[in-house]
KOLGU-4560 file (N, C-alpha, C; in nm, 3 decimals, padded with zeros to 5 digits):
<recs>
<n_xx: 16.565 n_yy: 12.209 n_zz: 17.024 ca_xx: 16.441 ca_yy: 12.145 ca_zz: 17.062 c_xx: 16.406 c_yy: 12.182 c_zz: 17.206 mol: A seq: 1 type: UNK>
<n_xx: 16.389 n_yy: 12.271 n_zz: 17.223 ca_xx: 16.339 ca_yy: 12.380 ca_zz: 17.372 c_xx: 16.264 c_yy: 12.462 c_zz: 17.392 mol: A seq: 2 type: UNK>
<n_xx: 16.165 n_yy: 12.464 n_zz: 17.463 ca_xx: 16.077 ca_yy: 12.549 ca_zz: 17.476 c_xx: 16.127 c_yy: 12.691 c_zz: 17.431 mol: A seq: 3 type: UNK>
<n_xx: 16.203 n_yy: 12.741 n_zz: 17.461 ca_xx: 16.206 ca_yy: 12.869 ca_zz: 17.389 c_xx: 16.275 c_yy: 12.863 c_zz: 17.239 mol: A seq: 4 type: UNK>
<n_xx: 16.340 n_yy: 12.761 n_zz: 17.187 ca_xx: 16.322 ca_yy: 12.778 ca_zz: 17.097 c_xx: 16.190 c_yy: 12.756 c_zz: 17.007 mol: A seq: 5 type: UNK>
<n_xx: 16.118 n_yy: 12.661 n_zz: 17.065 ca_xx: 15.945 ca_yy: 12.665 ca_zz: 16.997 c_xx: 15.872 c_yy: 12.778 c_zz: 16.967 mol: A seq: 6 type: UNK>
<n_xx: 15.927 n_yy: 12.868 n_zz: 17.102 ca_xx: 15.866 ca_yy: 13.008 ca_zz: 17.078 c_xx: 15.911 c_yy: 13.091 c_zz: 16.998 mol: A seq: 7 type: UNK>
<n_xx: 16.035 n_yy: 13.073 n_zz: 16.961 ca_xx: 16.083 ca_yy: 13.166 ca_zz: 16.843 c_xx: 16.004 c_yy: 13.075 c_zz: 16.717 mol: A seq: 8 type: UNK>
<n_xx: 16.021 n_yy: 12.930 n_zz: 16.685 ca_xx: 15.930 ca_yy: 12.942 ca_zz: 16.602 c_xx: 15.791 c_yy: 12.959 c_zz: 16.528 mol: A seq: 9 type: UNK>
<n_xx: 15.737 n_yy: 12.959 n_zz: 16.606 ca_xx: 15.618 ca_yy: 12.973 ca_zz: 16.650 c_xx: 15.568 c_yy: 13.139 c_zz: 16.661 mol: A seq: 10 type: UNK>
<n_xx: 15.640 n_yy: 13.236 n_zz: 16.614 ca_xx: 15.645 ca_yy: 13.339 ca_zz: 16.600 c_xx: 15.637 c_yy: 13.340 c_zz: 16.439 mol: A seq: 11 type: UNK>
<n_xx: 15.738 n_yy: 13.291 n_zz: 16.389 ca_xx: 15.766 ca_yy: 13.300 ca_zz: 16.197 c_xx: 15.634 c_yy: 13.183 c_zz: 16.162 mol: A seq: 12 type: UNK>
<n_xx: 15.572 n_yy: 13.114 n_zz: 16.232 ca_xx: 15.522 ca_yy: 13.042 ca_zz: 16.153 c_xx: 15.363 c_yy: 13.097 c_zz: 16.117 mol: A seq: 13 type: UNK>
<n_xx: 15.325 n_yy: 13.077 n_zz: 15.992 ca_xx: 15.215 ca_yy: 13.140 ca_zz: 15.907 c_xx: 15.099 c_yy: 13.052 c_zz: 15.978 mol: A seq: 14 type: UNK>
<n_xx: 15.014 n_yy: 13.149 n_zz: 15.965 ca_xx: 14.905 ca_yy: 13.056 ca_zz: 16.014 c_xx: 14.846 c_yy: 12.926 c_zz: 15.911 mol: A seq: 15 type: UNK>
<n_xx: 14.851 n_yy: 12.803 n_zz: 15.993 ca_xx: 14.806 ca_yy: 12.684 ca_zz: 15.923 c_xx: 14.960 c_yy: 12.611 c_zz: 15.836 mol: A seq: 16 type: UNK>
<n_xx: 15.071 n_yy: 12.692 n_zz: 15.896 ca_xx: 15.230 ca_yy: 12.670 ca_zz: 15.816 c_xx: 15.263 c_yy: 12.550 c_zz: 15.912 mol: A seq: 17 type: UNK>
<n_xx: 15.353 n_yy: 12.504 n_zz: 15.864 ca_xx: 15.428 ca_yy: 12.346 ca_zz: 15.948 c_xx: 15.552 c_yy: 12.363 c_zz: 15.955 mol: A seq: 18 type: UNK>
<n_xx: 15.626 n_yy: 12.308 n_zz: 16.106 ca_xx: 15.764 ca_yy: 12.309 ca_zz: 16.091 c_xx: 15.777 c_yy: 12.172 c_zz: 16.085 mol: A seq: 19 type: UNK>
<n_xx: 15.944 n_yy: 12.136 n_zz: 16.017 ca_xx: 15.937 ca_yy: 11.993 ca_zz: 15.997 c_xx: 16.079 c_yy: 11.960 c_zz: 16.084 mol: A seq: 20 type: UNK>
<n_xx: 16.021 n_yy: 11.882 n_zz: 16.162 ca_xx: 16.206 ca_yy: 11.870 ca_zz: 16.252 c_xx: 16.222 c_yy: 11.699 c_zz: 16.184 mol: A seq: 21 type: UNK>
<n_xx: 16.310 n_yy: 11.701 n_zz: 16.165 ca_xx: 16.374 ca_yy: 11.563 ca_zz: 16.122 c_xx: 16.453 c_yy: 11.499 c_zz: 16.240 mol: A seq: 22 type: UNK>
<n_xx: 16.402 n_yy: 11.388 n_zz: 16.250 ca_xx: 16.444 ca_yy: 11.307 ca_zz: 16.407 c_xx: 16.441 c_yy: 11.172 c_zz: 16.413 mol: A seq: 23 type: UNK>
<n_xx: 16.481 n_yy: 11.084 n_zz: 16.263 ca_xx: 16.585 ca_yy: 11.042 ca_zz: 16.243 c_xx: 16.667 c_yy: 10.984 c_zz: 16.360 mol: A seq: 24 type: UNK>
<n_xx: 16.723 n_yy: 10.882 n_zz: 16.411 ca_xx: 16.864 ca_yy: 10.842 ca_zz: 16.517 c_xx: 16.829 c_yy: 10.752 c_zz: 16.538 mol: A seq: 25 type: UNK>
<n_xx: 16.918 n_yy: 10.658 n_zz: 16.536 ca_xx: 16.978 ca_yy: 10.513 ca_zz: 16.568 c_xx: 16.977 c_yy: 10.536 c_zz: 16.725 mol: A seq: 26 type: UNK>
<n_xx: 16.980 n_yy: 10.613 n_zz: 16.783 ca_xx: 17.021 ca_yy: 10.554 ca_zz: 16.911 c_xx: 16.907 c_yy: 10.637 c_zz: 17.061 mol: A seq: 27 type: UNK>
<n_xx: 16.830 n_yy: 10.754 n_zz: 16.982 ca_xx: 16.728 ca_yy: 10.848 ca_zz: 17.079 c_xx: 16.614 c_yy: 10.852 c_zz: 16.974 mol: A seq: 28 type: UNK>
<n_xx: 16.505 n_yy: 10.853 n_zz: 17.065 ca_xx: 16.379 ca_yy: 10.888 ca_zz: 17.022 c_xx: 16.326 c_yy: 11.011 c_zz: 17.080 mol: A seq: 29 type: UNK>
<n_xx: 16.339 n_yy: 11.088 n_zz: 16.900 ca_xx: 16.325 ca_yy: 11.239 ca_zz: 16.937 c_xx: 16.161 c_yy: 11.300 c_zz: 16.950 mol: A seq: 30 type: UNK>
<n_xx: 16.103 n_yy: 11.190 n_zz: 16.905 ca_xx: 15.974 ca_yy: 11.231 ca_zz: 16.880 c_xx: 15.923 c_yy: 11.258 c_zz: 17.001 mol: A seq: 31 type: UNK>
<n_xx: 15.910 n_yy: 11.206 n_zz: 17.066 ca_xx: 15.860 ca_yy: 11.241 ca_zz: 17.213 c_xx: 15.849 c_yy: 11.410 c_zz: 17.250 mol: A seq: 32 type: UNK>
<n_xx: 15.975 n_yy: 11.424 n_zz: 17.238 ca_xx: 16.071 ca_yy: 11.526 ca_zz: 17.283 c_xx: 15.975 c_yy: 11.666 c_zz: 17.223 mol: A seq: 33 type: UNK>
<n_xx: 16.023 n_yy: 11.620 n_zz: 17.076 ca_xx: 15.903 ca_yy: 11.729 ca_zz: 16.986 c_xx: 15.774 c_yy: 11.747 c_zz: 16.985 mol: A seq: 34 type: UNK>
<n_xx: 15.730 n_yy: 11.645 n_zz: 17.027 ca_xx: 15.581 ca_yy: 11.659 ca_zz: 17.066 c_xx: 15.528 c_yy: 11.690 c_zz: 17.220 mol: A seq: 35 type: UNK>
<n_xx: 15.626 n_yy: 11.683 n_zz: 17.316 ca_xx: 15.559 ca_yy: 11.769 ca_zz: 17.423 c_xx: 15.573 c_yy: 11.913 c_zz: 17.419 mol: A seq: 36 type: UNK>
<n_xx: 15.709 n_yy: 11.960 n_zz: 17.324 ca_xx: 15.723 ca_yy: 12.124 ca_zz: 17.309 c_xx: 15.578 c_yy: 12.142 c_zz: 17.258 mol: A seq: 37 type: UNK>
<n_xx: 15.552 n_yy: 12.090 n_zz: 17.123 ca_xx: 15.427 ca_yy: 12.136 ca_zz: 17.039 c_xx: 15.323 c_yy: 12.146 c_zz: 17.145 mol: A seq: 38 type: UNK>
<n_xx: 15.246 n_yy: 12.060 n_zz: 17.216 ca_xx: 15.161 ca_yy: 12.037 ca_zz: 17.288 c_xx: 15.186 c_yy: 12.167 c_zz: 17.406 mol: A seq: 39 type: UNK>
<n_xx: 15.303 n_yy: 12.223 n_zz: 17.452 ca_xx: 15.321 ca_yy: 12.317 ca_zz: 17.559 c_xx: 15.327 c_yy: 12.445 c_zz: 17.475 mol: A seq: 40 type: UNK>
<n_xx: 15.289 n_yy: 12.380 n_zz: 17.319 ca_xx: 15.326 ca_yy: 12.572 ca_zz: 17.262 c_xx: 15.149 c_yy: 12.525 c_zz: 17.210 mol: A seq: 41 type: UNK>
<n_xx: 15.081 n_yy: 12.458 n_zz: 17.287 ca_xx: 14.930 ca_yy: 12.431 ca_zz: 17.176 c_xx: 14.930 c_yy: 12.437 c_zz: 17.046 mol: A seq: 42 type: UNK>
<n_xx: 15.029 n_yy: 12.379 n_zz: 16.971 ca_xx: 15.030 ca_yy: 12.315 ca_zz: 16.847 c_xx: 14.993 c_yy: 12.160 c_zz: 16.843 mol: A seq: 43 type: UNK>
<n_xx: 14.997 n_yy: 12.111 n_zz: 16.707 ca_xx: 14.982 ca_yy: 11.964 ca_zz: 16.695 c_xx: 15.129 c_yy: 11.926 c_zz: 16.633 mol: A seq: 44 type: UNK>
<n_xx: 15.156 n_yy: 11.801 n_zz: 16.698 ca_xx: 15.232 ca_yy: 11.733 ca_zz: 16.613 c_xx: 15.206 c_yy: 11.543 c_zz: 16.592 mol: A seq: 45 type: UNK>
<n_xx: 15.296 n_yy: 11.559 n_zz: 16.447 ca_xx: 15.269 ca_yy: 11.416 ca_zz: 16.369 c_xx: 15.360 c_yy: 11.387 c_zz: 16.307 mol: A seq: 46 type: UNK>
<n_xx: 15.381 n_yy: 11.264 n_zz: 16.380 ca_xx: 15.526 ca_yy: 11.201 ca_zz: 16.314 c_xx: 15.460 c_yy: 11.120 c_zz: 16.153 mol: A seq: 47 type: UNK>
<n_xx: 15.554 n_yy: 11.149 n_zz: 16.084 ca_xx: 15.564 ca_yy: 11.083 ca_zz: 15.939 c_xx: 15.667 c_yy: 11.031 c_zz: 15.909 mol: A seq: 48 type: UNK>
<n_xx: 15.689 n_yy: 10.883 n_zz: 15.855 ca_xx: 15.795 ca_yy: 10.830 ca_zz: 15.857 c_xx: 15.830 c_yy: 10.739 c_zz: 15.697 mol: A seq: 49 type: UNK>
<n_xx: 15.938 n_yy: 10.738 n_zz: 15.658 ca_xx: 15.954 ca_yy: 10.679 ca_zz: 15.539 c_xx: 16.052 c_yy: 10.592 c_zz: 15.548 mol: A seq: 50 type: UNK>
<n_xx: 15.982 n_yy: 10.464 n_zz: 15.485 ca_xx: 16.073 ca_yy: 10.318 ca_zz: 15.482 c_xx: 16.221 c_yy: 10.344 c_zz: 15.401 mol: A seq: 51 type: UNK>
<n_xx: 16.357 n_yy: 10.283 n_zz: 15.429 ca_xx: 16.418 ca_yy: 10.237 ca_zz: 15.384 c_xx: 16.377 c_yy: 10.175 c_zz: 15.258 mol: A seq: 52 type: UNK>
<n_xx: 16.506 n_yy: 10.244 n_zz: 15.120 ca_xx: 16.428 ca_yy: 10.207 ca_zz: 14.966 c_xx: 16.570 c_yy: 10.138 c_zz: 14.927 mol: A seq: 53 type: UNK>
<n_xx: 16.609 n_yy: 10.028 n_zz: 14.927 ca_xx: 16.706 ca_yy: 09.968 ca_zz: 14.901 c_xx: 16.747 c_yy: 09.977 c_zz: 14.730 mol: A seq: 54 type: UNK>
<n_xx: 16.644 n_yy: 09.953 n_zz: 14.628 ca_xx: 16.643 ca_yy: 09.973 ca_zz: 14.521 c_xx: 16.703 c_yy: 10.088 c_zz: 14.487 mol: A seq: 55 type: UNK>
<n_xx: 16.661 n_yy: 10.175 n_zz: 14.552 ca_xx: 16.698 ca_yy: 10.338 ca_zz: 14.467 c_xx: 16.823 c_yy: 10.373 c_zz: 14.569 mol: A seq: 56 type: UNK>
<n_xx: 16.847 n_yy: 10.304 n_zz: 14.725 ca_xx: 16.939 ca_yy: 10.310 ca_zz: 14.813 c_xx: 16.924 c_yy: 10.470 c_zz: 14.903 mol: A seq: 57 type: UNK>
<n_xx: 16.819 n_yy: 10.419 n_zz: 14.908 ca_xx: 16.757 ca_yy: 10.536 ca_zz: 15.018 c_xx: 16.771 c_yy: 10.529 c_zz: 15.112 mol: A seq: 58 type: UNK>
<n_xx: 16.770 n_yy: 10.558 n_zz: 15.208 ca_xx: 16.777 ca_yy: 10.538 ca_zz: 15.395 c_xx: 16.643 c_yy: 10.565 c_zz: 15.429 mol: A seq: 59 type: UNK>
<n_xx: 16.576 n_yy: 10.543 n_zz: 15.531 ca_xx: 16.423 ca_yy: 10.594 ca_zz: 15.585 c_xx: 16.452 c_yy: 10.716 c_zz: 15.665 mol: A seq: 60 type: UNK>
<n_xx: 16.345 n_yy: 10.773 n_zz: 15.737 ca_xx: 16.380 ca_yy: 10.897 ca_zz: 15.792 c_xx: 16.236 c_yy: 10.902 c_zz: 15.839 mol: A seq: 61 type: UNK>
<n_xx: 16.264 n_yy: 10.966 n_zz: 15.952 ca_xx: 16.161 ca_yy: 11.016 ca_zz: 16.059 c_xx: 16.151 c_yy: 11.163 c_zz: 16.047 mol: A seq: 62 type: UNK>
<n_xx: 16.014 n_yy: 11.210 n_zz: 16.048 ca_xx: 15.966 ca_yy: 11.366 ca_zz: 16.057 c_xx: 15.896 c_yy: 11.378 c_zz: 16.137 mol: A seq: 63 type: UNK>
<n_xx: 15.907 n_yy: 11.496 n_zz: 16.262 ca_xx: 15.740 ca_yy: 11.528 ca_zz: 16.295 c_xx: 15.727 c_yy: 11.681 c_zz: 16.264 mol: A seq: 64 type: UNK>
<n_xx: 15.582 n_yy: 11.661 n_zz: 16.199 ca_xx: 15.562 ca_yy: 11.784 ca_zz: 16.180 c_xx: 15.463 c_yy: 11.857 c_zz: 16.316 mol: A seq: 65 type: UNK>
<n_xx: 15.462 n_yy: 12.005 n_zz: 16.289 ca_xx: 15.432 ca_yy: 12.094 ca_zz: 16.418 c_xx: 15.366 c_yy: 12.178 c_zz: 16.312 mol: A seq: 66 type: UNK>
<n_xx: 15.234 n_yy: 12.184 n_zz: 16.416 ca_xx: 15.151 ca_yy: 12.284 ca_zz: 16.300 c_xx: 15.052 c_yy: 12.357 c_zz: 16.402 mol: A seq: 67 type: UNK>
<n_xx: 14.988 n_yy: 12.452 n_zz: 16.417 ca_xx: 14.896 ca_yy: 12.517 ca_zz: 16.438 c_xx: 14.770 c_yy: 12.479 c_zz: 16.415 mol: A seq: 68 type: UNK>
<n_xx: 14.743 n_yy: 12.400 n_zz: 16.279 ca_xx: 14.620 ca_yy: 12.373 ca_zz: 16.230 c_xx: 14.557 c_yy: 12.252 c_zz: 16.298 mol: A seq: 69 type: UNK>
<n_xx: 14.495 n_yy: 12.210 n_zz: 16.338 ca_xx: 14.444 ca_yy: 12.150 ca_zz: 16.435 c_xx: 14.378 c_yy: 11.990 c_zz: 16.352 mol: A seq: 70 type: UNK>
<n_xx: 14.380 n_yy: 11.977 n_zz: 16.255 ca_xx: 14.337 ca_yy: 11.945 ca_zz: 16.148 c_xx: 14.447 c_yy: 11.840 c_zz: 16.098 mol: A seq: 71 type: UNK>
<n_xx: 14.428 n_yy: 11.659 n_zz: 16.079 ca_xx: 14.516 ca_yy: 11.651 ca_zz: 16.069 c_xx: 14.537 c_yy: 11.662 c_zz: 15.867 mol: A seq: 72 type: UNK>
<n_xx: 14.693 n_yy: 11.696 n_zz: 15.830 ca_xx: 14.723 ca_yy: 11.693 ca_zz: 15.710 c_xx: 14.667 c_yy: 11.562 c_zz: 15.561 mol: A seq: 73 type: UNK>
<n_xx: 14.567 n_yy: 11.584 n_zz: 15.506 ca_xx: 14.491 ca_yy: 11.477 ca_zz: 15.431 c_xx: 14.552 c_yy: 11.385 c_zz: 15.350 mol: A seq: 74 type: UNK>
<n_xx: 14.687 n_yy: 11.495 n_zz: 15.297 ca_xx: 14.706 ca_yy: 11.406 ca_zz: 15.137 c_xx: 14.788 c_yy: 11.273 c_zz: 15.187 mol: A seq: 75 type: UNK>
<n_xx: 14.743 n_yy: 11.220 n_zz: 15.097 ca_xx: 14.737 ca_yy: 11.037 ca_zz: 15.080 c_xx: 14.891 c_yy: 11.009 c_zz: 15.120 mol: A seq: 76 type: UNK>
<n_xx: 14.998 n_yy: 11.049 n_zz: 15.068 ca_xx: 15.136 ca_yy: 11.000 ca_zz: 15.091 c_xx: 15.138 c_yy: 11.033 c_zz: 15.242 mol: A seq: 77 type: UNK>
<n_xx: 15.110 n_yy: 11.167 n_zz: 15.335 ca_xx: 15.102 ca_yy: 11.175 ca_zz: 15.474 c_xx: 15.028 c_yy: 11.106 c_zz: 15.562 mol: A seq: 78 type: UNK>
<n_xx: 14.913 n_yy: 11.072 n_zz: 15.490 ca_xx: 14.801 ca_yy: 10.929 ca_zz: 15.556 c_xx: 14.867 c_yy: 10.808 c_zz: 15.594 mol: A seq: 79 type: UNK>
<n_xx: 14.948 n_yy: 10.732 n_zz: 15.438 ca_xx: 14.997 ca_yy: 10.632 ca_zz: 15.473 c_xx: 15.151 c_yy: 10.661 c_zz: 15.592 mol: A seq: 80 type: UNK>
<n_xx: 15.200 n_yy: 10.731 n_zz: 15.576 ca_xx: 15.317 ca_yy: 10.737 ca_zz: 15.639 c_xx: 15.308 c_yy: 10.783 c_zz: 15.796 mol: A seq: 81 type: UNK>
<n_xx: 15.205 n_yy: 10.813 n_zz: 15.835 ca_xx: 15.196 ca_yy: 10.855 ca_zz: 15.970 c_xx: 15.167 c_yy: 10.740 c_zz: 16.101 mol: A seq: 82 type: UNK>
<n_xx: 15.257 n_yy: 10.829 n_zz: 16.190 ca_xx: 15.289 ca_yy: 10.680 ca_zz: 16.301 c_xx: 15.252 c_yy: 10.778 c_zz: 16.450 mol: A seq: 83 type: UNK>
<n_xx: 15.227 n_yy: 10.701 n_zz: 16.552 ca_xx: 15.239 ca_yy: 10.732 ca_zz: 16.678 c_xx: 15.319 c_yy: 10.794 c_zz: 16.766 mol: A seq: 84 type: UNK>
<n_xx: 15.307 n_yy: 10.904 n_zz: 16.792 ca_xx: 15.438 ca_yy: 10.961 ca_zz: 16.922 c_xx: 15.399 c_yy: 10.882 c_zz: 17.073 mol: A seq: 85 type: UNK>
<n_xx: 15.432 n_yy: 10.820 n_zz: 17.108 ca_xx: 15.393 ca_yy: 10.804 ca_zz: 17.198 c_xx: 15.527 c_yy: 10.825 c_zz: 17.346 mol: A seq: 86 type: UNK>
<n_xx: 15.479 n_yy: 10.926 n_zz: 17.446 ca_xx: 15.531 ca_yy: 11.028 ca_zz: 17.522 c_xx: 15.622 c_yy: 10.931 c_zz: 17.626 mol: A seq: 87 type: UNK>
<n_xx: 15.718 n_yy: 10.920 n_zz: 17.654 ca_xx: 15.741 ca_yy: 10.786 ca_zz: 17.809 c_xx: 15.733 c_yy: 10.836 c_zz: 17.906 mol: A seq: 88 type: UNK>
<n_xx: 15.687 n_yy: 10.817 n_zz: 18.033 ca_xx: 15.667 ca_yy: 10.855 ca_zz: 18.162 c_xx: 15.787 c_yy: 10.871 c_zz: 18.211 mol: A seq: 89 type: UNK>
<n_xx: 15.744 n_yy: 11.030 n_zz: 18.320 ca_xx: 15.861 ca_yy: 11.073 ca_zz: 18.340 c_xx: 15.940 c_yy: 11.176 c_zz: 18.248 mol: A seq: 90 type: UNK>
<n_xx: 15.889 n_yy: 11.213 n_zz: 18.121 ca_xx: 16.014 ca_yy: 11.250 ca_zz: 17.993 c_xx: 15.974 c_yy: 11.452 c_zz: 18.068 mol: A seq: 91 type: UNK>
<n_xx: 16.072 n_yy: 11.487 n_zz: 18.087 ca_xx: 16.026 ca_yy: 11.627 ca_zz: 18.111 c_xx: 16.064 c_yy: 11.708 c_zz: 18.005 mol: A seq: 92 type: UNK>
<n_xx: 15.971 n_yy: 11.802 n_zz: 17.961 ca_xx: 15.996 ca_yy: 11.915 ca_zz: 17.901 c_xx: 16.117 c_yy: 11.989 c_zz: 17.864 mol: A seq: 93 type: UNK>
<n_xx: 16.215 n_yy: 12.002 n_zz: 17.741 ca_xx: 16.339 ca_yy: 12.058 ca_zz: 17.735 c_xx: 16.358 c_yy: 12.190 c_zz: 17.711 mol: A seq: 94 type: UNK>
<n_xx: 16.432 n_yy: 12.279 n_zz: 17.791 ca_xx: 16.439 ca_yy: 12.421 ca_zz: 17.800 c_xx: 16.562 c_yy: 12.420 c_zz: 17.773 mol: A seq: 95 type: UNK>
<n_xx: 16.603 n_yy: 12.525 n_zz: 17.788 ca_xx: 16.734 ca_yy: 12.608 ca_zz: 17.754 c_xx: 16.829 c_yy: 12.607 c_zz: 17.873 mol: A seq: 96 type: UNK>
<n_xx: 16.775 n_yy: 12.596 n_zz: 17.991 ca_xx: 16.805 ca_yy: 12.530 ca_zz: 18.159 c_xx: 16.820 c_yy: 12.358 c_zz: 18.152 mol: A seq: 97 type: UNK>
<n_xx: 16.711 n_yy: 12.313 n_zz: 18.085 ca_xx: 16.724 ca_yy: 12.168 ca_zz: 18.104 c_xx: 16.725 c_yy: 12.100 c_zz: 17.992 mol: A seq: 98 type: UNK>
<n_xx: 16.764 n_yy: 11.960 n_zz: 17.945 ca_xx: 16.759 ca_yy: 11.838 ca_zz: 17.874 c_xx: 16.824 c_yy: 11.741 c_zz: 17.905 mol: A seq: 99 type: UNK>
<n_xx: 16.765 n_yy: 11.632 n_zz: 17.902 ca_xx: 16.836 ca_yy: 11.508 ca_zz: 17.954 c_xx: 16.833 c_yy: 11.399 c_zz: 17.792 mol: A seq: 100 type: UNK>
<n_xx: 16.915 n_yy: 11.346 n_zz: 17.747 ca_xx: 16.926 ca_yy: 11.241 ca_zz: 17.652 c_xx: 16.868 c_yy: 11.074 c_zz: 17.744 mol: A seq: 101 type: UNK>
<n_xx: 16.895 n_yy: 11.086 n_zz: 17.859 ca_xx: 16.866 ca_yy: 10.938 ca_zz: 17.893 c_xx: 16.716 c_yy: 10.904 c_zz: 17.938 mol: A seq: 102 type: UNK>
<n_xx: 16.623 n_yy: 10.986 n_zz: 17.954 ca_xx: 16.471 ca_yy: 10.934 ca_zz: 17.894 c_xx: 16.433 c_yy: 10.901 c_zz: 17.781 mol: A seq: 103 type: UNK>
<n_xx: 16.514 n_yy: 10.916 n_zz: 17.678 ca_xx: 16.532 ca_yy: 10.915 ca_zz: 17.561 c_xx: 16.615 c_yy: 10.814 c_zz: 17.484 mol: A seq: 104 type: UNK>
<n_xx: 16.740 n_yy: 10.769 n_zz: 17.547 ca_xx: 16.837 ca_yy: 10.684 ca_zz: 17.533 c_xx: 16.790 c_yy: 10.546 c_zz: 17.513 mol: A seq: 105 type: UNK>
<n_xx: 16.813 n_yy: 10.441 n_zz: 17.369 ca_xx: 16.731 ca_yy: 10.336 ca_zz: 17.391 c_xx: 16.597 c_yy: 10.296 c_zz: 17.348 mol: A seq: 106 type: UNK>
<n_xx: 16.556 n_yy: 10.350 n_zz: 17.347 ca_xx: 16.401 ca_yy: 10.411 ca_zz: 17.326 c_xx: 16.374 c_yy: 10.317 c_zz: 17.180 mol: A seq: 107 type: UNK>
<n_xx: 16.437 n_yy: 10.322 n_zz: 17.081 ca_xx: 16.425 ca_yy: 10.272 ca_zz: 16.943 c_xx: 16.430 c_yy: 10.141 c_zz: 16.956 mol: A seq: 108 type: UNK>
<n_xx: 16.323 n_yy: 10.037 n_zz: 16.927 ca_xx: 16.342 ca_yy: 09.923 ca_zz: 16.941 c_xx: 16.312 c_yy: 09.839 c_zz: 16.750 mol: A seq: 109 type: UNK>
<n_xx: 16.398 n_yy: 09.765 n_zz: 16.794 ca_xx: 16.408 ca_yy: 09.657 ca_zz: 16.652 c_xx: 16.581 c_yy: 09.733 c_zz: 16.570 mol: A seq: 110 type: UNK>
<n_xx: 16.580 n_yy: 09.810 n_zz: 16.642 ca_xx: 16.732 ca_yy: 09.845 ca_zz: 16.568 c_xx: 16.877 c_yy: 09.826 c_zz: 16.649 mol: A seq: 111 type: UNK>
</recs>
């Protein structure tokens, strides 16, 4: 999750194609993280998230997707499931030189 790795993907990716990072964790909030790369590679990103299914004994799980298309994704299951990245002050940009976990650390509240 580093600027240069964005740029390698961001090379393979098709125009109007999506990468899907799964970010998921009990204990860091990755979304942030993924959405300032996207935004520094002028992509979009959108977190999509799916509830815990006790019945079938599912776990929930966090996605954000990274896309090129500027446009957000229509179909109905991505409508309902889409949530807010919202960035925390201070969070800097992660390179291949830098990352810090503790702008990040915490971050998940209600768990």
């Amino acid at each position: 999750m580093t600027t240069q790795a964005s740029s390698l993907y961001r090379r393979h990716l098709r125009p109007g194609g999506i990468v899907a990072f799964h970010v998921s964790n009990r204990y860091l909030d990755l979304a942030p993280v993924v959405r300032q790369l996207a935004e520094h590679g002028g992509l979009r990103a959108e977190l999509v998230s799916s509830p815990d299914d006790a019945a079938h004994d599912l776990a929930g799980s966090d996605w954000v997707l990274v896309t090129d298309n500027q446009e957000s994704p229509s179909l109905p299951e991505l409508v309902r499931a889409r949530d807010t990245i919202t960035i925390p002050r201070g969070l800097r940009g992660w390179t291949d030189d830098y990352n810090s976990l503790l702008p990040i650390l915490g971050l998940r509240s209600g768990e």
